[in-house]
Every structure is written in structure tokens, then in C-alpha cells.
C-alpha atoms as one frame of an Amber mdcrd trajectory, in Angstrom:
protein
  63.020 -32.714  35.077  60.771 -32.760  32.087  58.285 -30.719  33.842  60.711
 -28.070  34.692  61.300 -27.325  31.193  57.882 -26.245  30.494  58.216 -23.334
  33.473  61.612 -22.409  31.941  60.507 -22.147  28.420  57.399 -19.860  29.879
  60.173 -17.648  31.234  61.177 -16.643  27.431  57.600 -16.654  26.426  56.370
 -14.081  28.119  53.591 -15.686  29.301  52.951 -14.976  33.536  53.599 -17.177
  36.102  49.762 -18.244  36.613  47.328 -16.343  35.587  43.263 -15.801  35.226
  42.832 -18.228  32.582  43.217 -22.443  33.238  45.672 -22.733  30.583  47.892
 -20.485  31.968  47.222 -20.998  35.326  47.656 -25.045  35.032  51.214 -24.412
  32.844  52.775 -22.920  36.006  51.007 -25.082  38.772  51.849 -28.230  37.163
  55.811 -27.490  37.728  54.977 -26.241  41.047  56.142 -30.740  41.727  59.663
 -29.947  40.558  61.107 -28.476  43.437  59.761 -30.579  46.124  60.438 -33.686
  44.311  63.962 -32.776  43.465  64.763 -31.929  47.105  62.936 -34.876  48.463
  64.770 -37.372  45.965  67.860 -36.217  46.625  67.722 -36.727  50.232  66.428
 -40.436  49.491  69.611 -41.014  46.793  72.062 -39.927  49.722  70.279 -42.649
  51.942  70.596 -45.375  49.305  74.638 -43.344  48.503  75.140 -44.185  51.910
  74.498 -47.938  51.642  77.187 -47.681  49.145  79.858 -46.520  50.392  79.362
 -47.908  53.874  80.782 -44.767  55.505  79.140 -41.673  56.486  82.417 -39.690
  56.589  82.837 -40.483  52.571  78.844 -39.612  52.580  79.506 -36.188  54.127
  83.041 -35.362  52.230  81.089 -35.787  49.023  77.841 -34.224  50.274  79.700
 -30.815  51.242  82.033 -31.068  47.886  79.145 -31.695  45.381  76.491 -28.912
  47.699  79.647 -26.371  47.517  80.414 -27.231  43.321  76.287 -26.605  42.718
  76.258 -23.128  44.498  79.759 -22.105  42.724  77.613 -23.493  39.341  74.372
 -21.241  40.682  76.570 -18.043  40.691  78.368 -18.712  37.101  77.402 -20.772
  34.622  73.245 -20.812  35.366  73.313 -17.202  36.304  75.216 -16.613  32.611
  73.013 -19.060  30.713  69.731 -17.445  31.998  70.860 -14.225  30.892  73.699
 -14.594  28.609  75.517 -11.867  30.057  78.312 -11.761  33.411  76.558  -7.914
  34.595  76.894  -8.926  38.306  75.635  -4.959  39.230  72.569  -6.518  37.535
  70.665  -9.695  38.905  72.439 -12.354  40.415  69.790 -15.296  41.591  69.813
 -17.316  44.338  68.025 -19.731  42.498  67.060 -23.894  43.311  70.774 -24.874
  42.316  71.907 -22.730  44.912  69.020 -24.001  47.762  70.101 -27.795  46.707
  73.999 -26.907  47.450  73.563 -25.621  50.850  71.209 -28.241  51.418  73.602
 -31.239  50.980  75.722 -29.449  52.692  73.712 -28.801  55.748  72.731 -33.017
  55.277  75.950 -33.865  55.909  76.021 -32.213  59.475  72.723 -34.113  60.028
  73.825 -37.909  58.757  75.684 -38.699  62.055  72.054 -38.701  63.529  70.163
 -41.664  63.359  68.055 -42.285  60.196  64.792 -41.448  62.530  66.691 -38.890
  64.096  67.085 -36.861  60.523  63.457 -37.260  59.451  62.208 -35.781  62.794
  64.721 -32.579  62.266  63.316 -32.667  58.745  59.445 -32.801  59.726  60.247
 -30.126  62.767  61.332 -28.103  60.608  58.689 -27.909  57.935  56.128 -28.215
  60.308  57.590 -25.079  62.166  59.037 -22.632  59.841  56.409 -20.187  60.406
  58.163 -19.396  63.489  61.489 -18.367  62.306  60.117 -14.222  61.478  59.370
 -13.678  65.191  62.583 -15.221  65.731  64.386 -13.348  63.106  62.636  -9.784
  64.125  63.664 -10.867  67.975  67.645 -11.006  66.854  67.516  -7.742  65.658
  68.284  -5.856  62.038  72.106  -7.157  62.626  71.872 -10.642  61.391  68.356
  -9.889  59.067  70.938 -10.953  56.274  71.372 -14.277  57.511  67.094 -14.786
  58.187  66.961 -13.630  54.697  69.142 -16.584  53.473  67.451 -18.629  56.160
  63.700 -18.009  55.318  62.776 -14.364  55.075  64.188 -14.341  51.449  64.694
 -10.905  49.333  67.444  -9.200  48.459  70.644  -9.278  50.205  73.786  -6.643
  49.692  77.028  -7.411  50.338  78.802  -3.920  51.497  77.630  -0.324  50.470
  79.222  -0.734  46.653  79.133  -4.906  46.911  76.520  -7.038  44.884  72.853
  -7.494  45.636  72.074 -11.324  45.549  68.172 -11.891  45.517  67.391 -14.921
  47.520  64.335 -16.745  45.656  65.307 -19.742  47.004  65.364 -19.837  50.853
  67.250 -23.070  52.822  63.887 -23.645  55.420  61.982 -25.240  54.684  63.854
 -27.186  51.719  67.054 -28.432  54.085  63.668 -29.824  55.977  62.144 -31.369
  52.775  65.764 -33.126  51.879  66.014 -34.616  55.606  62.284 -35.894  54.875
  63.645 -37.353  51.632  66.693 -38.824  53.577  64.226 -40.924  56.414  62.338
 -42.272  52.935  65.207 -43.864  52.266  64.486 -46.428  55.121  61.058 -46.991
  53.019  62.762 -47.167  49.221  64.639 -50.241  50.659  61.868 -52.298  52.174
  60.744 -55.364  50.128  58.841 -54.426  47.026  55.236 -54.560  48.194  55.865
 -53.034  52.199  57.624 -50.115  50.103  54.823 -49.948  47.711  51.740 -50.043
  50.888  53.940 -47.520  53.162  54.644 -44.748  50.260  51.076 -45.182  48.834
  50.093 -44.639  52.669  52.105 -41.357  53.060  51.047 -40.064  49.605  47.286
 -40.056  50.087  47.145 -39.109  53.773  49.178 -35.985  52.973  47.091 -35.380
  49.617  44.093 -35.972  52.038  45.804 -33.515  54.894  45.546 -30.997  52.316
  42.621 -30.880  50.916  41.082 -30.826  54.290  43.334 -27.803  55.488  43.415
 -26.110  52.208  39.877 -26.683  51.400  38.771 -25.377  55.477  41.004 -22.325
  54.089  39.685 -21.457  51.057  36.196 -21.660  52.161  36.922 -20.114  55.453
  38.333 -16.592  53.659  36.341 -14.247  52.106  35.610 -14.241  48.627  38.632
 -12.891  46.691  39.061  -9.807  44.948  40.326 -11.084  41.931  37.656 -13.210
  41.251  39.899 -16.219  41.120  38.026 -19.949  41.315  37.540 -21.739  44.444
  39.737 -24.425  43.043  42.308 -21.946  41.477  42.503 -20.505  45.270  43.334
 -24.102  46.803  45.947 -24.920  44.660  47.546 -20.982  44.470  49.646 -21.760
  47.576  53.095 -19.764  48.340  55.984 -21.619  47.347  58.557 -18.648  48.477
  59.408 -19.618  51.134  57.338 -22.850  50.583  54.288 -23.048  52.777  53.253
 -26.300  54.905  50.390 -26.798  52.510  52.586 -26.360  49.273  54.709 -28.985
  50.382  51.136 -31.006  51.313  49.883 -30.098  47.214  52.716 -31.412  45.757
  54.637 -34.229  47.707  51.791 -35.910  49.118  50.215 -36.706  45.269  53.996
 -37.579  44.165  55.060 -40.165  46.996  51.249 -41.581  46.371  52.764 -41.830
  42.010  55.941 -43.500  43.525  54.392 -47.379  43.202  52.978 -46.745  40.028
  55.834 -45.421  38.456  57.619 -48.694  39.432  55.002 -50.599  36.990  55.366
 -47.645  34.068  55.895 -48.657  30.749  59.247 -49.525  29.279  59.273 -46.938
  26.425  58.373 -44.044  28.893  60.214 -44.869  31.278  63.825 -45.405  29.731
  63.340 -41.980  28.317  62.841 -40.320  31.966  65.422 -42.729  32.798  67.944
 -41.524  30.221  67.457 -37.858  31.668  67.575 -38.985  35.852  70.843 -40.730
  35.257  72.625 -37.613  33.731  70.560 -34.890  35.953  73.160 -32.090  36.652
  74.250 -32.329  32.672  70.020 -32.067  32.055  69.842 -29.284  34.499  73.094
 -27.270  33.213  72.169 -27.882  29.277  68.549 -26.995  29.049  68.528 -23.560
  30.357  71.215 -21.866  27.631  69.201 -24.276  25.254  66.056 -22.928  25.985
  67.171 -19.445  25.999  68.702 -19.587  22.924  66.027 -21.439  20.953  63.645
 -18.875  22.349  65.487 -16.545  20.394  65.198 -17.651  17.717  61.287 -18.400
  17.881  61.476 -14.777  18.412  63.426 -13.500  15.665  61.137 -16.140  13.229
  57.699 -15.020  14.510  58.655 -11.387  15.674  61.469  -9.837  13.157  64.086
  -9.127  16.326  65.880 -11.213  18.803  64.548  -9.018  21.806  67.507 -10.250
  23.943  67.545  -7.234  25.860  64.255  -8.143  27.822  66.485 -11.689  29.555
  69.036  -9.526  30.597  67.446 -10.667  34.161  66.154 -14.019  33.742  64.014
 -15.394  35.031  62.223 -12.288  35.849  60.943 -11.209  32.785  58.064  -9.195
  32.303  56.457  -8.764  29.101  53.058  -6.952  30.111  51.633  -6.898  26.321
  49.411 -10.264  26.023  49.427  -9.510  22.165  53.481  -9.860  22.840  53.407
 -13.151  24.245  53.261 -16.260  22.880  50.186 -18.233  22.867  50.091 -21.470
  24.807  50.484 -23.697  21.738  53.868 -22.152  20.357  55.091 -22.401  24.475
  54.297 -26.276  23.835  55.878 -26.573  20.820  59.311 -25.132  21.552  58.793
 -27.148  25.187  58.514 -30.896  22.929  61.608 -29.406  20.604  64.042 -28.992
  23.421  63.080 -31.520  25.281  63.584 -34.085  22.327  66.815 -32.547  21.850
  67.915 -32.919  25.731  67.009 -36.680  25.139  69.591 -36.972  22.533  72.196
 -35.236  23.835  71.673 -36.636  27.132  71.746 -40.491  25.589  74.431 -39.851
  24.148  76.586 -38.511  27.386  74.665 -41.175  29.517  76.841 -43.751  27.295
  80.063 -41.644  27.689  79.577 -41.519  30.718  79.078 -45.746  31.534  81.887
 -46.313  28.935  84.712 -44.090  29.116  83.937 -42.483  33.079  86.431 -39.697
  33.984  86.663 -38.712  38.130  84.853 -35.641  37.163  81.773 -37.248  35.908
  80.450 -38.680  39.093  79.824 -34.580  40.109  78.215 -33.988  36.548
């Protein structure tokens, strides 16, 4: 969650998504673990949700309710925060909110299958998603809509005068990654050090997996146009839709992290604590926060708000390097808002275990 702050405060920087130099390149690769790690987890907490309640029809009721309120939350309140305007004839995002909704949703069709049962549908389906264009293209342009909210991604239009909705976010492979996450859960339960062996297992023979298949890749291909680094090549791998050896990159490092971030220190880890126990109030917070303090960083360094260029966050292009901000200031203004997320989320984290309301367990 901390991570994905950086990525969203490049968004109002200006500064690419990866780019020729390591500083740049490294700010957008190292959020590249958000994602998977989100979906994964989340699969794992309805596992350990599931132990209880002690029903799977409760499990699925609030699975579909909660998927259904985050895709509502997708189409509103992110989509307005990123841009701070409701212009739906301009962008409307089918962003990660929106690929975690349909997800649960799609999980709780999948829980009345054994626990072994879900991981193989999970592992199927990452394994094979490179299949699904010939399968699309086979169906015929008819139902190309519903490939392109499948896997094929792009933008979809509803009627000839209806919105566009651009799909960024694609359910396969991620409904694959969540099942995945969901089988873990078998693992997170095990006694302390036959959960600690079997993750740290997984996590390095999947790191290892990939470096072997990425590195046969990259040194298999011809030398690339760009002039991009062997390593910068290896770890430049497609997450839309996200590729076999994207998933590799960054869950197979982050499973390996799992035991040691059992051991972290107490100061670090209450504060990532504080944040994982409030996650949808992190998650709907920091975007309108960022955006708006980005504003004012550039009205401070630059004179003028510049609003105009979010009107279709987060695709925003500022082409000008002299325009953008330089990596330190992107830092800066990533430490400020996170510091102020901590506070604010503390501070509903203890509303929240004092005074609950019925609404809180969905925010």
C-alpha cells in the first residue's frame, strides 16, 4: 500500500511510467509488487474469513456484496478523485478497484470447490491465459466486448452514443492470482515454522523459475532497439494483461519476504500495520490526497495549478522533461502524504475498534 503511493504520486509528476534512466525506470518497477500482492492477499484473507465465519454461504454473500460495492466505488468516487471532475464522455477507468470487485465476486462461485480444487483453477488459469485470443478471435466480433473485459483489454462502448469504459485492468489472469492467494491460505495456517519452510519454498523456486525463463528470453531476442539494459529488459515484463513471468517477477520474491516480515521490527511494522487494517479507507483517501497536494506542489514551484492536464488520470502525459518534476521533489511529496495517511488512518483504525458501525466492516 505504501508502495502504491509512489506510482500514484508519479502520475501528477509527470514523470513516465519507466523510462531510459535507473531512477526512473526503478520508481515504476518497484510498484510493479502492488497488484499481485494485493490480489494474492486477498484471496488468502477470504481463506482465513472463511475460518471465521464457519460458512461458505456467509463467505460468498459477503464476497459478491463487498466485489459489487468496490466496482460501484471504481466508477464514482476513484474515477472523480483521479480527475476531480464527473465528465463520463471523457475517461472512465477500469482500473485495479474494479479487477478486485469482480474478482471476489467470481471467488465466491469458486469457494464451494475444495481448497485444492480453487488453487488448481487459479494456477490453470495463469498458466494458460495466453490461450484465451485464439479463443476470443474463434467466437467471433459479437462477444469481443466480453474478451475485452476478460483479457483482451481496451476500450469498450456501450451503444453508438453510450460511454467508452477503457479496461486497464483485465479479470484473467488476476481472478487466477486471487484463487492462488485463496489455496495459500491452507499454508498461512500451518504451524509457524512448516508455514515459514513451505512459503520460503514457493518464493524462491518461482523467483528462480523466472530468472531462468526470463533470463533464456532476454538473451535469446535480439538486441533491442532502444538500447535498453539486459537487466532493464528482464524485469520490463507486460503487466496488461499480466504475463506468466510478471506474475513470476513479483510474487515469487514477495511469498519468499513473507517469513521475514513475520520477524520485522516493531516500529515498522505497526506503521504498515496501522495502514493493512484500514485498507479500503487507505486506498479511497490517498488518491484525492495525492492529487490535490500535487497541486499545490505545482502552483508553489510552477505559478499555475495546471489541473487541466488530470482531467484523465492516470493517463497523463507531460512530454517536456524540463516540465516534470525531478525524482527528489516525486520523493518528497511521496514521504508527505504518506505521513499524513498514517495519521489519518490511526486515527480511523481506533474509530473503527471503538465505536464500529455495520458499515465499517466494508470500509
Amino acid at each position: 500500500m505504501v508502495l502504491m503511493a509512489i506510482d500514484h504520486v508519479r502520475v501528477y509528476s509527470g514523470v513516465p511510467a519507466g523510462g531510459p534512466t535507473a531512477g526512473v525506470f526503478f520508481t515504476r518497477w518497484v510498484t510493479h509488487f502492488c497488484a499481485p500482492v494485493f490480489v494474492f492477499l486477498a484471496g488468502t484473507a477470504a481463506f482465513l474469513h472463511l475460518r471465521k465465519l464457519g460458512d461458505k454461504g456467509a463467505l460468498a454473500k459477503y464476497l459478491v456484496t463487498r466485489g459489487l460495492l468496490l466496482v460501484v466505488l471504481e466508477l464514482t468516487v476513484i474515477r472523480t478523485a483521479w480527475t476531480f471532475n464527473v465528465d463520463y464522455s471523457g475517461l472512465i477507468l477500469a482500473g485495479v478497484i474494479w479487477m478486485l470487485g469482480w474478482c471476489m465476486v467470481l471467488l465466491a462461485a469458486l469457494l464451494w470447490l475444495p481448497t485444492w480444487g480453487v488453487g488448481l483453477a487459479g494456477l490453470l488459469l495463469v498458466v494458460g491465459q495466453n490461450l484465451l485470443p485464439a479463443v476470443a478471435s474463434a467466437t467471433g466480433a459479437s462477444t469481443r466486448w466480453l474478451w475485452q473485459f476478460l483479457y483482451l483489454g481496451g476500450e469498450v462502448l456501450f451503444g453508438e452514443n453510450g460511454p467508452t469504459i477503457t479496461i486497464l485492468y483485465t479479470i484473467v489472469p488476476w481472478i487466477g492470482v486471487m484463487a492462488l492467494g485463496y489455496a495459500c491460505g491452507a499454508v498461512v495456517v500451518m504451524e509457524s515454522a512448516a508455514r515459514q519452510r513451505v512459503l520460503l519454498r514457493f518464493g524462491v523456486a518461482a523467483t528462480a523459475l523466472f530468472l531462468v525463463a526470463g533470463g533464456v528470453m532476454v538473451f535469446a531476442a535480439p538486441p533491442s532497439d532502444d538500447g535498453m539494459p539486459a537487466l532493464f529488459r528482464l524485469l520490463n515484463q507486460r503487466k496488461y494483461p499480466a504475463s506468466r513471468l510478471f506474475l513470476l517477477m513479483t510474487l515469487g520474491p514477495s511469498i519468499a519476504l513473507l517469513p521475514l516480515m513475520e520477524r520485522a521490527g516493531k516500529g515498522i511494522a505497526n506503521v504498515l500495520d496501522t495502514f493493512g487494517r484500514v485498507p479500503l479507507f487507505y486506498y479511497l483517501l490517498h488518491i484525492p490526497l495525492i492529487h490535490a497536494t500535487a497541486l499545490v506542489v505545482w502552483y508553489l514551484r510552477d505559478g499555475a495549478f495546471g489541473a487541466e492536464r488530470f482531467a484523465t488520470a492516470p493517463y497523463v502525459f507531460i512530454p517536456d522533461p524540463q516540465q516534470q518534476w525531478s525524482l527528489p521533489l516525486l520523493y518528497l511529496v511521496f514521504a508527505i502524504d504518506v505521513a499524513i495517511l498514517y495519521v489519518v488512518c490511526r486515527w480511523y483504525m481506533h474509530v473503527k475498534a471503538t465505536r464500529p458501525r455495520a458499515w465499517m466492516r466494508y470500509v
